[in-house]
N, CA, C and O atoms as a Tripos MOL2 file, in Angstrom:
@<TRIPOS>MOLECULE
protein
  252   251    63     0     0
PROTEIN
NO_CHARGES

@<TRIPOS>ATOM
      1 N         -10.7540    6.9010   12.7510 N.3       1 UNK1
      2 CA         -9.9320    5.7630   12.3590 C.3       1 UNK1
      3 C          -8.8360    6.2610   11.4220 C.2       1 UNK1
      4 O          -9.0950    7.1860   10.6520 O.2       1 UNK1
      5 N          -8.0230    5.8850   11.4360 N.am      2 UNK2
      6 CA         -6.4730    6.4130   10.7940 C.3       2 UNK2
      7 C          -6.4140    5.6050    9.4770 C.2       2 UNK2
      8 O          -6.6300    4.3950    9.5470 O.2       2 UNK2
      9 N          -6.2040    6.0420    8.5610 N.am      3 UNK3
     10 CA         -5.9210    5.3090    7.1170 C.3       3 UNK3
     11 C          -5.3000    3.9810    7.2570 C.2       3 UNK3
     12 O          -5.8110    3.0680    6.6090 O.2       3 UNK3
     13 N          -4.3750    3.7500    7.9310 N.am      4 UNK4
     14 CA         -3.6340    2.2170    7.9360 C.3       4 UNK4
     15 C          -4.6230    1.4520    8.3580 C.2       4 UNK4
     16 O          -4.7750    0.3550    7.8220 O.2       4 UNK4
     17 N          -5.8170    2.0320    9.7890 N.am      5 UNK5
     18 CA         -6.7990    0.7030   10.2860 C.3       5 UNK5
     19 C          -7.6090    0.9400    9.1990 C.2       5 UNK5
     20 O          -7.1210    0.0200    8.5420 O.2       5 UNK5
     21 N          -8.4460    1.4060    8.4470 N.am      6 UNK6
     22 CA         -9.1460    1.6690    7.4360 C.3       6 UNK6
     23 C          -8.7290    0.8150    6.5730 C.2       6 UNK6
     24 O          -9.6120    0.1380    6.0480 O.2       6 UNK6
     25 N          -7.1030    0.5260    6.0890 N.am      7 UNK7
     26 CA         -7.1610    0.2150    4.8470 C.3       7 UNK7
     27 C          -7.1670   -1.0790    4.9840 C.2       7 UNK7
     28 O          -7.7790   -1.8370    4.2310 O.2       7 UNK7
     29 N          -6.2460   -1.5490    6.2990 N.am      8 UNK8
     30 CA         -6.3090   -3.1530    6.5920 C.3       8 UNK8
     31 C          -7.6450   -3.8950    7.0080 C.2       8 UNK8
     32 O          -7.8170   -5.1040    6.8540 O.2       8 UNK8
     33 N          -8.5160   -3.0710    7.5230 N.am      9 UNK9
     34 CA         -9.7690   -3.1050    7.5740 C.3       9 UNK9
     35 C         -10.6170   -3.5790    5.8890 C.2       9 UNK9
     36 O         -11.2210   -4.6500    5.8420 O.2       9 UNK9
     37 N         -10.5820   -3.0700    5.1890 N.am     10 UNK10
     38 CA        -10.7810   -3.3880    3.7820 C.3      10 UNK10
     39 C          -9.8990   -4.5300    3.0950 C.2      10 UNK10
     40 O         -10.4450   -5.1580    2.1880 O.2      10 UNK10
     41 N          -9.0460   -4.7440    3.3220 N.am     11 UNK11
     42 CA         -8.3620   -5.8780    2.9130 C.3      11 UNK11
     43 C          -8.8230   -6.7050    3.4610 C.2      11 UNK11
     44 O          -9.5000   -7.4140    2.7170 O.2      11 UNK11
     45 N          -8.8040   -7.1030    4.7710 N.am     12 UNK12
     46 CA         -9.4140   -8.2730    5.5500 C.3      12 UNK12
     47 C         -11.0310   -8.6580    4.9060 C.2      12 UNK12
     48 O         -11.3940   -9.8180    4.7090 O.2      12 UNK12
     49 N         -11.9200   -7.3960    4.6240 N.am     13 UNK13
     50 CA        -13.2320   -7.8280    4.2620 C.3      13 UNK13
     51 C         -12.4610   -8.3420    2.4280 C.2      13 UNK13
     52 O         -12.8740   -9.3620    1.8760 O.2      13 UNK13
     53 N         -11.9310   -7.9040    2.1040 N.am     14 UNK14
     54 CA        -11.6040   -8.6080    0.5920 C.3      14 UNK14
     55 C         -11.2640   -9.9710    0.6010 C.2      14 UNK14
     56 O         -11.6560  -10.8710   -0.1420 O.2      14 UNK14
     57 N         -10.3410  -10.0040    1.7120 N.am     15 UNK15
     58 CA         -9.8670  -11.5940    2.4180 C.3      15 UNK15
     59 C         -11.4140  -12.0480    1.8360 C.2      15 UNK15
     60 O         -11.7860  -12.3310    0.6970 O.2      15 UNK15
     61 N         -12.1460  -11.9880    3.1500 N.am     16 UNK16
     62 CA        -12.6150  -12.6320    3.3970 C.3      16 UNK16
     63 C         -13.9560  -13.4200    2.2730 C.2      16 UNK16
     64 O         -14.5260  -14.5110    2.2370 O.2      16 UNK16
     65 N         -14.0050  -12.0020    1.3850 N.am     17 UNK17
     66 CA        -15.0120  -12.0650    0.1260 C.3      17 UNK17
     67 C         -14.4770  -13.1570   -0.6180 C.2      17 UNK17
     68 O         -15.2670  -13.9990   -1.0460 O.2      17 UNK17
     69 N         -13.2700  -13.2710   -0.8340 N.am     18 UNK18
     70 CA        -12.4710  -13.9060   -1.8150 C.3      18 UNK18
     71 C         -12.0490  -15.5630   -0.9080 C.2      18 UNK18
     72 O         -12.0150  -16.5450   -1.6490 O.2      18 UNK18
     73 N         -11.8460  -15.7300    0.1320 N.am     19 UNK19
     74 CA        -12.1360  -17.1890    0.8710 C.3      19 UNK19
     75 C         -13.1680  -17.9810    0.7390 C.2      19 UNK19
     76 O         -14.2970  -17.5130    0.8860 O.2      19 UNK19
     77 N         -12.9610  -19.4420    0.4100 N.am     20 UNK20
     78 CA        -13.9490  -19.9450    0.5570 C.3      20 UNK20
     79 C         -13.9730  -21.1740    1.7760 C.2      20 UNK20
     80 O         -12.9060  -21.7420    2.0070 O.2      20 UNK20
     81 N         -14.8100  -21.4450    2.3030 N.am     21 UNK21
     82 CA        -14.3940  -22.7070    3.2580 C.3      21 UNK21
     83 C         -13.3020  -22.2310    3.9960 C.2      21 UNK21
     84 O         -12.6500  -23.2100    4.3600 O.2      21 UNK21
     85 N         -12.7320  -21.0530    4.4360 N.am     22 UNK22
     86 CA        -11.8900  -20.7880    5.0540 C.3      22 UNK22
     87 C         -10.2410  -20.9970    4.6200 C.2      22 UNK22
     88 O          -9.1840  -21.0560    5.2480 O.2      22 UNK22
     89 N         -10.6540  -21.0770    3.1350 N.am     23 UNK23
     90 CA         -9.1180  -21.6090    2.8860 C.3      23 UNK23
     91 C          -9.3430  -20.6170    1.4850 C.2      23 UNK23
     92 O         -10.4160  -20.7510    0.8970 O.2      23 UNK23
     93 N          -8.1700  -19.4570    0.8560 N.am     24 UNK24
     94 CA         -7.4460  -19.1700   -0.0560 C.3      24 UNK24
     95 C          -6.3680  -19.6820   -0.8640 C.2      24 UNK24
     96 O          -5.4880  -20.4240   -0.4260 O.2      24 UNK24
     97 N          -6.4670  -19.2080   -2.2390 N.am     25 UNK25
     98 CA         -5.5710  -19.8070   -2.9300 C.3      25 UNK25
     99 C          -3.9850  -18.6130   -2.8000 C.2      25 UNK25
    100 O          -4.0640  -17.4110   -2.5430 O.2      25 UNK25
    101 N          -2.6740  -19.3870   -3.0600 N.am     26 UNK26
    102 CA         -1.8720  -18.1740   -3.2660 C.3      26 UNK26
    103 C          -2.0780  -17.2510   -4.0570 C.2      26 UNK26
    104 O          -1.9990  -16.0650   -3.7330 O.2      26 UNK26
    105 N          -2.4970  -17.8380   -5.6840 N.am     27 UNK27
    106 CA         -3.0260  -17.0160   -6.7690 C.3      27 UNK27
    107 C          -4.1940  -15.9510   -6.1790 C.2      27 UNK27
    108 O          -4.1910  -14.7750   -6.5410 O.2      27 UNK27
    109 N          -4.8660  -16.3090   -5.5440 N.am     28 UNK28
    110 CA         -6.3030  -14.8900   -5.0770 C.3      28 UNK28
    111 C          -5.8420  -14.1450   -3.6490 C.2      28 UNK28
    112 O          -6.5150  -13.3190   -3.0320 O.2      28 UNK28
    113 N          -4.4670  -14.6710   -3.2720 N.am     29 UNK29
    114 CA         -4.0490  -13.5070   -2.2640 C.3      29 UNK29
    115 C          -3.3390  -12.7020   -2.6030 C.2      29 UNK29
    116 O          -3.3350  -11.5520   -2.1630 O.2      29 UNK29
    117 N          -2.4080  -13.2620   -3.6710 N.am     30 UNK30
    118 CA         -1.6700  -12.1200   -4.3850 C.3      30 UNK30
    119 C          -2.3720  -11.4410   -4.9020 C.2      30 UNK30
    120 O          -2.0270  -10.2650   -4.7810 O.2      30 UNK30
    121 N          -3.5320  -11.6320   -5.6410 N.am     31 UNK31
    122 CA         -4.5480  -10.6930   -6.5260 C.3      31 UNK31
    123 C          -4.9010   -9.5770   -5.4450 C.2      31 UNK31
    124 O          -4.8760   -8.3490   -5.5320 O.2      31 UNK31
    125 N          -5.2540  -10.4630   -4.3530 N.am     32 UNK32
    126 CA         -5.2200   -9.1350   -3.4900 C.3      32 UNK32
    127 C          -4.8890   -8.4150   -3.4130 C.2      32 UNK32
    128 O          -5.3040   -7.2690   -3.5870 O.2      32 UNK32
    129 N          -3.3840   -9.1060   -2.9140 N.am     33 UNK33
    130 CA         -2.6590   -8.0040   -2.7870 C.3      33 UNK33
    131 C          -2.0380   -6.9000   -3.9170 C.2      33 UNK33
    132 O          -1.2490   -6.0220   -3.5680 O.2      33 UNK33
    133 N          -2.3940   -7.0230   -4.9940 N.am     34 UNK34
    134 CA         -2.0760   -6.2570   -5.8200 C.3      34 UNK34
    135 C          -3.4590   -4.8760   -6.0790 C.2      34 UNK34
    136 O          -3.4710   -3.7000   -6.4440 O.2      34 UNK34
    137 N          -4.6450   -6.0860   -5.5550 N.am     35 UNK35
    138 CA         -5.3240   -5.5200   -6.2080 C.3      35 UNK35
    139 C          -5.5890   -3.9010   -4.7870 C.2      35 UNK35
    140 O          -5.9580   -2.7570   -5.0520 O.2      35 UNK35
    141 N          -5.3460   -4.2860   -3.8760 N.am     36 UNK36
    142 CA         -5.0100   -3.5390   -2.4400 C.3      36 UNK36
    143 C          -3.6280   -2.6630   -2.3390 C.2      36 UNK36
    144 O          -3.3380   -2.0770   -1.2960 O.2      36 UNK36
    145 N          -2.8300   -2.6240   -3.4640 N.am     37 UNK37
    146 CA         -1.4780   -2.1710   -3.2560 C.3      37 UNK37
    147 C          -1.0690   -2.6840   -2.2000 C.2      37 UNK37
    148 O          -1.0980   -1.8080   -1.3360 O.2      37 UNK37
    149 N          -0.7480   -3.5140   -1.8440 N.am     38 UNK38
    150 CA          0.2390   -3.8360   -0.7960 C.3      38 UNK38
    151 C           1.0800   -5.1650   -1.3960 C.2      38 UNK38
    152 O           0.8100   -5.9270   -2.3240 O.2      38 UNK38
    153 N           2.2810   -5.1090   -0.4090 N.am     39 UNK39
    154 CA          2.8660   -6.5560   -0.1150 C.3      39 UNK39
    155 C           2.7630   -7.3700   -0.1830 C.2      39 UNK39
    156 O           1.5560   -7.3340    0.0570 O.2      39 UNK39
    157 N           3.0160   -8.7190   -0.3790 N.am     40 UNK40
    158 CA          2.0630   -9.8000    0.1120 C.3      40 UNK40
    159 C           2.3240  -10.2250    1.5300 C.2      40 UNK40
    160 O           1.6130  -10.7270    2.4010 O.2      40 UNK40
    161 N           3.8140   -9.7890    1.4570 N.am     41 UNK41
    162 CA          3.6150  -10.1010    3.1210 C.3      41 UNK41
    163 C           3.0040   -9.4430    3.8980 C.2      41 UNK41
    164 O           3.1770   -9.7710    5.0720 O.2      41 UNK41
    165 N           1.9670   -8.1640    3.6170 N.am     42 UNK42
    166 CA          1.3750   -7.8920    4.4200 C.3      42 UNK42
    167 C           0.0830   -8.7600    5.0800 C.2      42 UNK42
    168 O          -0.3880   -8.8570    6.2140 O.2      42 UNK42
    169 N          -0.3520   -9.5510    3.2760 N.am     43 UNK43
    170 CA         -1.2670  -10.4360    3.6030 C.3      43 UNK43
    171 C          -1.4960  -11.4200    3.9270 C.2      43 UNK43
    172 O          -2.6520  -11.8400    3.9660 O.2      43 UNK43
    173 N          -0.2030  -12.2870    4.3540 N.am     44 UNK44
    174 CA          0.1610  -13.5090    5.0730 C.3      44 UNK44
    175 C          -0.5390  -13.2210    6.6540 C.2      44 UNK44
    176 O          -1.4470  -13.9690    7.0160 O.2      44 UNK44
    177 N          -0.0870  -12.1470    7.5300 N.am     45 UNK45
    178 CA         -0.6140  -12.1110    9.0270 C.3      45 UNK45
    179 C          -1.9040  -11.9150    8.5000 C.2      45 UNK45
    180 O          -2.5430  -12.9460    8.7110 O.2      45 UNK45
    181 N          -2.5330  -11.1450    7.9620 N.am     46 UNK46
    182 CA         -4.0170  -10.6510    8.3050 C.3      46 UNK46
    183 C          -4.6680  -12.6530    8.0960 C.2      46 UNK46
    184 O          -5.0510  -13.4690    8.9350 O.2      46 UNK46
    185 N          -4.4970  -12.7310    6.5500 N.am     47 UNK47
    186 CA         -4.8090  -14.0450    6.9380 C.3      47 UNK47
    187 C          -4.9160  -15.0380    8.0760 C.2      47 UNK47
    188 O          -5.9360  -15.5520    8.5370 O.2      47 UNK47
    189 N          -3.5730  -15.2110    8.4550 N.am     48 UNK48
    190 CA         -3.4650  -15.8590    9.9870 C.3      48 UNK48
    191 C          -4.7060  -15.1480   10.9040 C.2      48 UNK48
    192 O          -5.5710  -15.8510   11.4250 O.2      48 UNK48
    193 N          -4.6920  -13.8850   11.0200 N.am     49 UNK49
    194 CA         -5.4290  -13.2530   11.8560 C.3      49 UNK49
    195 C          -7.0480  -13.4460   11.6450 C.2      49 UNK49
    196 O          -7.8800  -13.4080   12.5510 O.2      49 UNK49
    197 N          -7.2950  -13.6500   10.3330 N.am     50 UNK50
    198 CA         -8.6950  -14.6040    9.7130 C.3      50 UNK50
    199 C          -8.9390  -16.0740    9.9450 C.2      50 UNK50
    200 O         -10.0320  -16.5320    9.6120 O.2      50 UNK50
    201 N          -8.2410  -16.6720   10.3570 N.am     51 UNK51
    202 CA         -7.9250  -17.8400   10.6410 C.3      51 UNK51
    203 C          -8.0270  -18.7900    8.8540 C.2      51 UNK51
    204 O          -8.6700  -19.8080    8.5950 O.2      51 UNK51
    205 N          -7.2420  -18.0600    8.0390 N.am     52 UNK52
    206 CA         -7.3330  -18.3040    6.6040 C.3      52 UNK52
    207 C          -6.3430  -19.1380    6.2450 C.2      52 UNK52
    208 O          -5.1730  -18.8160    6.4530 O.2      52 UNK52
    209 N          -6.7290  -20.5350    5.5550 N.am     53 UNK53
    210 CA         -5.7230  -21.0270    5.1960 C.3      53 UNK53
    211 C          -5.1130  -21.0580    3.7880 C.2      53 UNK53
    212 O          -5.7660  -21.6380    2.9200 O.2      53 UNK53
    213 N          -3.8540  -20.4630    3.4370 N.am     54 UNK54
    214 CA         -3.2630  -20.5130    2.1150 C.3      54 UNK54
    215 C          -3.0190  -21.8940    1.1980 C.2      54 UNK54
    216 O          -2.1580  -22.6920    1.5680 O.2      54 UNK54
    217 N          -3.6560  -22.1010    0.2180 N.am     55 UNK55
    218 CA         -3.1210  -23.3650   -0.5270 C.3      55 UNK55
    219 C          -3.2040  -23.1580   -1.8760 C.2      55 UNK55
    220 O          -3.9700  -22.5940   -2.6570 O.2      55 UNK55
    221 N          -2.0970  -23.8390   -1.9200 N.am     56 UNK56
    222 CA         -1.8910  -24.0470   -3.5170 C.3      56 UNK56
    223 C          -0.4000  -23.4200   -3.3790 C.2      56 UNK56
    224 O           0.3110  -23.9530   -4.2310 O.2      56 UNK56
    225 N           0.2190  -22.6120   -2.7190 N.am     57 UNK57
    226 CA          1.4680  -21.9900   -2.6300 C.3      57 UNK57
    227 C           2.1190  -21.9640   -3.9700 C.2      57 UNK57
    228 O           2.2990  -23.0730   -4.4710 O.2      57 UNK57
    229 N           2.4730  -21.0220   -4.5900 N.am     58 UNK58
    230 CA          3.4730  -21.1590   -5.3300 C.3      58 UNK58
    231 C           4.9900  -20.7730   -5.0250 C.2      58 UNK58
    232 O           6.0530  -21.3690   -5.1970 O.2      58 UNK58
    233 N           4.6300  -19.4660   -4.4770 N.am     59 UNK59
    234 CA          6.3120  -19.1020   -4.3630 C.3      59 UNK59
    235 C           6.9690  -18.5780   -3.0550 C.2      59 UNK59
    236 O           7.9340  -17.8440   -2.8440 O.2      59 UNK59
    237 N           5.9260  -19.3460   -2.1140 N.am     60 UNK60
    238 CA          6.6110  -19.0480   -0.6100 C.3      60 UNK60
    239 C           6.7410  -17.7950   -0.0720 C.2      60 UNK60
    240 O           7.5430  -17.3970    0.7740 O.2      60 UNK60
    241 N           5.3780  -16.8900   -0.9750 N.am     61 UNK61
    242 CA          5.3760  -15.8740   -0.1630 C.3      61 UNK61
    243 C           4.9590  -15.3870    1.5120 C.2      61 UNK61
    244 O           5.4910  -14.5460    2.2360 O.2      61 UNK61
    245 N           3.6930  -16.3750    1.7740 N.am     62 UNK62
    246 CA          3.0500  -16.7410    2.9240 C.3      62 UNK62
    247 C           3.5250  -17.3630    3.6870 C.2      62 UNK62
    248 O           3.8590  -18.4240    3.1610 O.2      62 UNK62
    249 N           3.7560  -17.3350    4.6230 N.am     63 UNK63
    250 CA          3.8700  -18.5400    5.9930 C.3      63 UNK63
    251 C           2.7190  -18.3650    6.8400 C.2      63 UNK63
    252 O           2.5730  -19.0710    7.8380 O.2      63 UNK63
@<TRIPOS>BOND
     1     1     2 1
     2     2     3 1
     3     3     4 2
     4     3     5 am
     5     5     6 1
     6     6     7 1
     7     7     8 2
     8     7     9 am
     9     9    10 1
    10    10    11 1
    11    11    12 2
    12    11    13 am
    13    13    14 1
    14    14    15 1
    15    15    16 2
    16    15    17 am
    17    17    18 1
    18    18    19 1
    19    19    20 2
    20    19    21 am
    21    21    22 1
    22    22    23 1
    23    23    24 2
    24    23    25 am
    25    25    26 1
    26    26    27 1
    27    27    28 2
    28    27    29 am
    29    29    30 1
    30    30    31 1
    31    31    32 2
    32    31    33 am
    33    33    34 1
    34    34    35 1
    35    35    36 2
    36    35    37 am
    37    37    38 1
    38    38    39 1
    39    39    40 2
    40    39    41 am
    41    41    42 1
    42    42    43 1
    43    43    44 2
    44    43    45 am
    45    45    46 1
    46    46    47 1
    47    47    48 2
    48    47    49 am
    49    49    50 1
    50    50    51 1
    51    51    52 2
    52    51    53 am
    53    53    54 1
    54    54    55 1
    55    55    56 2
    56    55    57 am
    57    57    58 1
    58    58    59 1
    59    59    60 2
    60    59    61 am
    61    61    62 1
    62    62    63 1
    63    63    64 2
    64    63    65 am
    65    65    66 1
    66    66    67 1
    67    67    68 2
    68    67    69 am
    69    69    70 1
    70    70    71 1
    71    71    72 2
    72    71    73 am
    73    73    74 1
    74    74    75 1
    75    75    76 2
    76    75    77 am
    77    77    78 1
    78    78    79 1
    79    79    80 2
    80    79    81 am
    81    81    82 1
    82    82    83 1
    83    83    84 2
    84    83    85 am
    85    85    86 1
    86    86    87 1
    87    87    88 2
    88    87    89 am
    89    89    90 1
    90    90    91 1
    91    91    92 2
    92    91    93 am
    93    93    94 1
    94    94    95 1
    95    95    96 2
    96    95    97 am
    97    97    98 1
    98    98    99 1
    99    99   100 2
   100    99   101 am
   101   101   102 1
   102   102   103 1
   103   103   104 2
   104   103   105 am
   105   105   106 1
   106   106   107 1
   107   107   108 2
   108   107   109 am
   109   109   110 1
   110   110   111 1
   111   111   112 2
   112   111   113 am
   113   113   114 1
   114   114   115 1
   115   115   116 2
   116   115   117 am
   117   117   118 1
   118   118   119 1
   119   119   120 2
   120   119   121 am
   121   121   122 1
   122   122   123 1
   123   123   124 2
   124   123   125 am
   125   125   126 1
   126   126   127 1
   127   127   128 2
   128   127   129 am
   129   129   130 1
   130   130   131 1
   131   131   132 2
   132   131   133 am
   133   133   134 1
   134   134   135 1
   135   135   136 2
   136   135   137 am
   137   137   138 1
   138   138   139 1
   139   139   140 2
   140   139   141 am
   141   141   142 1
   142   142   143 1
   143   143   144 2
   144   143   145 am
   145   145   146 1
   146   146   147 1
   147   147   148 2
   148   147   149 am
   149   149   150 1
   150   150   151 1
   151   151   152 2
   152   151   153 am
   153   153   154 1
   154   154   155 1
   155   155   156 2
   156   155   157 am
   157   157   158 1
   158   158   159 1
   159   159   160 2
   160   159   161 am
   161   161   162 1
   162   162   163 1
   163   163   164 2
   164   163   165 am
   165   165   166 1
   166   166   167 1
   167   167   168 2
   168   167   169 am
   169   169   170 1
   170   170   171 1
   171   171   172 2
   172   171   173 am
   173   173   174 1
   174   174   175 1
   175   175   176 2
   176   175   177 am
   177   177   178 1
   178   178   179 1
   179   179   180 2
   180   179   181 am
   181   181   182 1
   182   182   183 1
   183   183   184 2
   184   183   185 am
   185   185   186 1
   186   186   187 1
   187   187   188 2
   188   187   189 am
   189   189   190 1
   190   190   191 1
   191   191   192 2
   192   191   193 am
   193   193   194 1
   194   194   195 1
   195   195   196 2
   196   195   197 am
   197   197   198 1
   198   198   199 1
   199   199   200 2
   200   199   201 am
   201   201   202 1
   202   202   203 1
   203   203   204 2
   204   203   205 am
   205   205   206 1
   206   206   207 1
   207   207   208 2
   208   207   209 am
   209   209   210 1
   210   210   211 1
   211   211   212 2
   212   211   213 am
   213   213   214 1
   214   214   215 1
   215   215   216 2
   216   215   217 am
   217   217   218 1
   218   218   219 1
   219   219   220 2
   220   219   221 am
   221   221   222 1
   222   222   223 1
   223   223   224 2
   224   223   225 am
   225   225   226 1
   226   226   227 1
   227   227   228 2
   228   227   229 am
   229   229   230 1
   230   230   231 1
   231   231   232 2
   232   231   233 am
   233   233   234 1
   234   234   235 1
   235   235   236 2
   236   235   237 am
   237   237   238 1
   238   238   239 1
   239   239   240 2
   240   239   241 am
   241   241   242 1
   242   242   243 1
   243   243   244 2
   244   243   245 am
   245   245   246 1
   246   246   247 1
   247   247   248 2
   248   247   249 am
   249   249   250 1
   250   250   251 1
   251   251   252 2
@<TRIPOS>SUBSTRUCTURE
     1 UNK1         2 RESIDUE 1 A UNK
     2 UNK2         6 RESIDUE 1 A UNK
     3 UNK3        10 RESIDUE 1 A UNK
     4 UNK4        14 RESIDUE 1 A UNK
     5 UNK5        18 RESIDUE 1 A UNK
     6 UNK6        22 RESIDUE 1 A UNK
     7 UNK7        26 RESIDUE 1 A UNK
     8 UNK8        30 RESIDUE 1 A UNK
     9 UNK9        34 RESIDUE 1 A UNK
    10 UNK10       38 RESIDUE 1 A UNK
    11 UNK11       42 RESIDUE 1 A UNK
    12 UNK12       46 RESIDUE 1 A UNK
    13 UNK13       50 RESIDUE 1 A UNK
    14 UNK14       54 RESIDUE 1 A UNK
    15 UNK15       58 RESIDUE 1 A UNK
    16 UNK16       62 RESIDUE 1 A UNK
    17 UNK17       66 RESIDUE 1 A UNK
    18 UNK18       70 RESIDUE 1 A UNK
    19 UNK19       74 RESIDUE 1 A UNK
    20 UNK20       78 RESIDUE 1 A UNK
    21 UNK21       82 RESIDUE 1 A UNK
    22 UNK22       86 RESIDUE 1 A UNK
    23 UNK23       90 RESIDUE 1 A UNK
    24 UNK24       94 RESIDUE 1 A UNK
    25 UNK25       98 RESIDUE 1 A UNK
    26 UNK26      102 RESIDUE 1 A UNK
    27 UNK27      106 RESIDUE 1 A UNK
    28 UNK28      110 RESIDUE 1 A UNK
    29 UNK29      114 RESIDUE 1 A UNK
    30 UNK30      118 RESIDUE 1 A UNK
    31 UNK31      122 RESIDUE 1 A UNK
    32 UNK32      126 RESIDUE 1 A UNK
    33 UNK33      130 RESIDUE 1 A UNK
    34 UNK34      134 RESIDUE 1 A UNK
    35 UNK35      138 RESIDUE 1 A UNK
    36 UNK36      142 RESIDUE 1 A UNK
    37 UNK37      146 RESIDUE 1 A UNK
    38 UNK38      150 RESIDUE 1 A UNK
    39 UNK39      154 RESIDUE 1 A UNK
    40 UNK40      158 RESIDUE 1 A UNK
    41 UNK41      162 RESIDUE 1 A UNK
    42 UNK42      166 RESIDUE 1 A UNK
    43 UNK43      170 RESIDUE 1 A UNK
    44 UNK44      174 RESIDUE 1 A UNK
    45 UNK45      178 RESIDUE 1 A UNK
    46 UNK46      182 RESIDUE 1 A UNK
    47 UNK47      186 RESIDUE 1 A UNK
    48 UNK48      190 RESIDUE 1 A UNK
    49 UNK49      194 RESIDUE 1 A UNK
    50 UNK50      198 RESIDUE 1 A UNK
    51 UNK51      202 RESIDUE 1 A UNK
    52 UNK52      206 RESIDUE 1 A UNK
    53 UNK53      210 RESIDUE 1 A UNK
    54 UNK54      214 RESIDUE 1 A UNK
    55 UNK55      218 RESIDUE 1 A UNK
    56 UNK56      222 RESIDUE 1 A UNK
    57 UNK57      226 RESIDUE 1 A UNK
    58 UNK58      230 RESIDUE 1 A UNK
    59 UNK59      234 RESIDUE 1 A UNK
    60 UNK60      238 RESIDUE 1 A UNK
    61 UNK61      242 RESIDUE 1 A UNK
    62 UNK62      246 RESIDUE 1 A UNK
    63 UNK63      250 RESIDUE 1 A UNK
């Protein structure tokens, strides 16, 4: 497995640790994503791809 599927691989299980009821806050995806080094727009698709819903939005990072 190549470092990029590995790492998005680990993010998604963080997703998913950090979801509850299938729905995330913006505040605990950004944590993510910080806490993952990445983007946040990286973590907008994986979400989608979790079938995760973002709420609480603050600053329109997610679609």
């Amino acid at each position: 497995m190549n470092k990029e599927m590995e790492n998005r691989d680990k993010i998604m299980a963080r997703l998913k640790e950090v979801a509850k009821d299938g729905r995330i806050t913006c505040t605990a995806a950004r944590q993510v994503a910080e806490e993952m080094k990445v983007s946040p727009w990286v973590i907008g698709p994986l979400c989608d791809e979790l079938k995760l819903k973002i709420k609480a939005c603050e600053l329109g990072c997610f679609k």
